[in-house]
N, C-alpha and C positions, 0 to 999 in steps of 0.2 A: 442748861435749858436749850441753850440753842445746838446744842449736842444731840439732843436727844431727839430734836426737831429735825433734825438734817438725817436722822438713820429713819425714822421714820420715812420722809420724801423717798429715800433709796432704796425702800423695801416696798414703799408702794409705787414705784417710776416702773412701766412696763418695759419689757428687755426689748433691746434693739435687733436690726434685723442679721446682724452676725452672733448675739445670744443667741436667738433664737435657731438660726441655723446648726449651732453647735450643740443644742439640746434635741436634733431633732432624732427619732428613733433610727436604730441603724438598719431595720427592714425598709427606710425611705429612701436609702440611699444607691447608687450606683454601682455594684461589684468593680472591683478595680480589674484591670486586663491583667489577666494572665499568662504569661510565654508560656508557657505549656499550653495551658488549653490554646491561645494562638498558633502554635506550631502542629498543636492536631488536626487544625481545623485547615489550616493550609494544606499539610498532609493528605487529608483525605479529598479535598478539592482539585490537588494537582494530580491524585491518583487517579480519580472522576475525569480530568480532562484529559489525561492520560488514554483511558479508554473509549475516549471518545475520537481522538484522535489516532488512536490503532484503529478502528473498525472501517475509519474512511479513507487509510491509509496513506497517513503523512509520515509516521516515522519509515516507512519504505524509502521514500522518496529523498531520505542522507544516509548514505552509507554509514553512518558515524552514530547513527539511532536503531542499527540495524543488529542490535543485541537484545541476547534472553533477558540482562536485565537492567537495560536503561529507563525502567519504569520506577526503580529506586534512587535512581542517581534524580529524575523527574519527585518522586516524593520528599527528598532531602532539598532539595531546591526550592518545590512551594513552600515550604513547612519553616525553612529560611524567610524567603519573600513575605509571608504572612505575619511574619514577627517587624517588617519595617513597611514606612509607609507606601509599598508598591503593592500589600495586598489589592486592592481596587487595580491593579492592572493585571493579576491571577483571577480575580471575579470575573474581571473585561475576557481572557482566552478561553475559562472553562466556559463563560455564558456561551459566546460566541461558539466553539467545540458542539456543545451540546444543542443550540437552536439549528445547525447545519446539520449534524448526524438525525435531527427531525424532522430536517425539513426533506432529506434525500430519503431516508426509510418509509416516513408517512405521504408522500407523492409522487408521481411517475416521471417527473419531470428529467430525468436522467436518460429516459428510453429515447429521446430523441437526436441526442449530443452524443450518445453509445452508439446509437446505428450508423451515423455520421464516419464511424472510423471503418466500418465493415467493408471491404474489399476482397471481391470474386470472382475470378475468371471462369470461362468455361473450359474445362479440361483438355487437353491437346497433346499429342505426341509430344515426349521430349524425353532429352539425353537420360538423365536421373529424375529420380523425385528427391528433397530434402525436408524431411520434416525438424523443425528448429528446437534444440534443447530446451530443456526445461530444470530440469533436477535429474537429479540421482538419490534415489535410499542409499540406507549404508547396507543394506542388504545387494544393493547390485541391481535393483528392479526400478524401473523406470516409476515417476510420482506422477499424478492423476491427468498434471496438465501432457507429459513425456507420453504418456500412453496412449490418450485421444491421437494426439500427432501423430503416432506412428501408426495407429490404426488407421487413419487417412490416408497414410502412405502405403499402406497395405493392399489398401483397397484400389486407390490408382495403379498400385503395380500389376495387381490381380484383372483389372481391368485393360492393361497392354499399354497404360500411357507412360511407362517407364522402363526400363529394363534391369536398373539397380537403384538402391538406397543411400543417401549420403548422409552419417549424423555428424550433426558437431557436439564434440566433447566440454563440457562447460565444465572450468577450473573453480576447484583444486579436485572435481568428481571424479571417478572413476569412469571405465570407459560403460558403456550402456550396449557393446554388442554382443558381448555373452547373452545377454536376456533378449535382444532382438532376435539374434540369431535361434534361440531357442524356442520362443513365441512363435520363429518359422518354420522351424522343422513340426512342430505341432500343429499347424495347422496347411504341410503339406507345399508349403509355397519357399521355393528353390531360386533366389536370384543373389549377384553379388551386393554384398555390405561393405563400403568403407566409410571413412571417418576422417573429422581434421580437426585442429585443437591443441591444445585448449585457447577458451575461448572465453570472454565475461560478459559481451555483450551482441546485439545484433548486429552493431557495425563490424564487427571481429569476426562473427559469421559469414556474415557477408564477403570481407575479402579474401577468406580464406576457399568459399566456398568458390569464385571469381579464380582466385588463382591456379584451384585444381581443375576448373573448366576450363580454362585457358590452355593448361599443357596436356588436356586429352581433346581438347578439340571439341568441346561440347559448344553449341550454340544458344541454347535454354533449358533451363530447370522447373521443374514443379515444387513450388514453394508451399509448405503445407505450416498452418501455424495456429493460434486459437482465432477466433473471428475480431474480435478489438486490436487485438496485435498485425493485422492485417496489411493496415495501410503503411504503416512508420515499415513493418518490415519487407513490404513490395517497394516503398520508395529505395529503402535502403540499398537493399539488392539492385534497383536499378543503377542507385549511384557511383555503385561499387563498379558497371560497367558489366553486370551480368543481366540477358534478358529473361524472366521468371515471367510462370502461368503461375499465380494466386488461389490457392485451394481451401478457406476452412478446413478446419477438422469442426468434430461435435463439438459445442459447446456444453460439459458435464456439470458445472458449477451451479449456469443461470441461464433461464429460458430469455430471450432479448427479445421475443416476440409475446410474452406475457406479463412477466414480473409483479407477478402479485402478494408476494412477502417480504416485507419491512427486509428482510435478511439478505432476500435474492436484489434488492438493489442497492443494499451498501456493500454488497460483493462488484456490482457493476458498477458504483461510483469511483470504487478504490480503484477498480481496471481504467476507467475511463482516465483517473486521475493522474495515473502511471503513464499512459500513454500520452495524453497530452502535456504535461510534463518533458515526458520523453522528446517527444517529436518535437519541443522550443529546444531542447539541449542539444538535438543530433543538429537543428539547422545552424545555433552558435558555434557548433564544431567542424560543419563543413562539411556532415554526414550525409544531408540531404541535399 
């Protein structure tokens, strides 16, 4: 009897609150994490700040990030990072990637820190003009920013404030005077071309360009270069102990006196960002 009393009690005693959680349906419950899906999700996040950080140009700014395809080597790493507890520090660079490349394409705020670097002389007799490498194609033709330059130099020559051309050869490129030389004969204008090099950087420009003024006896050059690049490379030339008149070329990329497309100023932020960069690196070097 008292058997039978005690299975009763225990079929009418309500479940406790660990039955009850063990009966509860499995649509209540929590999907467990999955490393895959964590690792896609990483994946496609670090690829996201990936892109955001090309467009306002930081992987420029390490030679070591300056490959076709460090954006895999970047995917296999969040995709990593997401699978342990530092995803929240992948959330932290792509937010942060993403709120900067909005904040620089959606307001002007850049045109004022960009004109800042702009440096222009007025034009004046001098020994050469030099207009400053840029690229080389593998065709031999000079690339968008090489050709404003030199069409600047073109122009001062044709105007009398020069009487030859200096380029520098930027390594491992080929040389760029076939195509100058031929752009001259096309359009009629006859002066000497020479060249020094190779070269990787402005400061290498600069003393090379310094030392061949040195053993012809030149007193100053015409420094032709994009408008942003202006100032770091009239300092530089200074440093190097040669005295330069400062010319723009066009600027082809980005109007600095408009800017009114999301695109035209994360073109100018990437420039701005390069050069002031630039200009903390050349002064830690000694350059300036």
């Amino acid at each position: 009897m008292t058997t039978r009393t005690a299975d009763r009690d225990s079929r009418a005693a309500p479940p406790t609150d660990s039955q009850s959680a063990s009966t509860e349906a499995p649509s209540d419950r929590l999907p467990d994490r999955s490393p895959l899906r964590d690792a896609t999700c990483g994946l496609i996040l670090s690829l996201l700040a990936w892109v955001c950080a090309a467009l306002i140009g930081l992987p420029s700014l390490f030679p070591v990030l300056r490959t076709d395809y460090t954006f895999l080597l970047a995917g296999l790493l969040g995709a990593i990072l997401y699978c342990t507890r530092l995803r929240g520090v992948l959330w932290g660079i792509s937010g942060s990637l993403c709120a900067t490349l909005l904040l620089v394409a959606c307001t002007p705020l850049i045109r004022g820190p960009a004109l800042s670097l702009v440096s222009a002389d007025a034009p004046q007799r001098c020994d050469a003009v030099v207009p400053l490498s840029s690229d080389v194609l593998a065709n031999g033709r000079l690339n968008e920013n090489g050709e404003a330059r030199f069409l600047r130099a073109l122009e001062l020559l044709r105007e009398g404030y020069a009487p030859r051309i200096v380029l520098t050869r930027l390594a491992p490129r080929t040389s760029a005077i076939p195509d100058v030389q031929e752009q001259m004969r096309a359009l009629g204008i006859e002066a000497p071309v020479e060249e020094v090099g190779p070269i990787n950087n402005t400061h290498e420009e600069a003393v090379l360009v310094a030392r061949l003024a040195a053993a012809r006896g030149w007193s100053r050059v015409l420094l032709v270069t994009n408008p942003l690049h202006t100032a770091r490379a009239g300092a530089t030339f200074s440093r190097a102990g040669l005295r330069v008149v400062v010319c723009p070329c066009v600027e082809r990329r980005f109007d600095l006196n408009e800017l009114n497309s999301p695109s035209q100023r994360i073109q100018v932020f990437s420039s701005w960002l390069w050069e002031v960069v630039g200009w903390r690196v050349y002064q830690l070097r000694g350059w300036l």
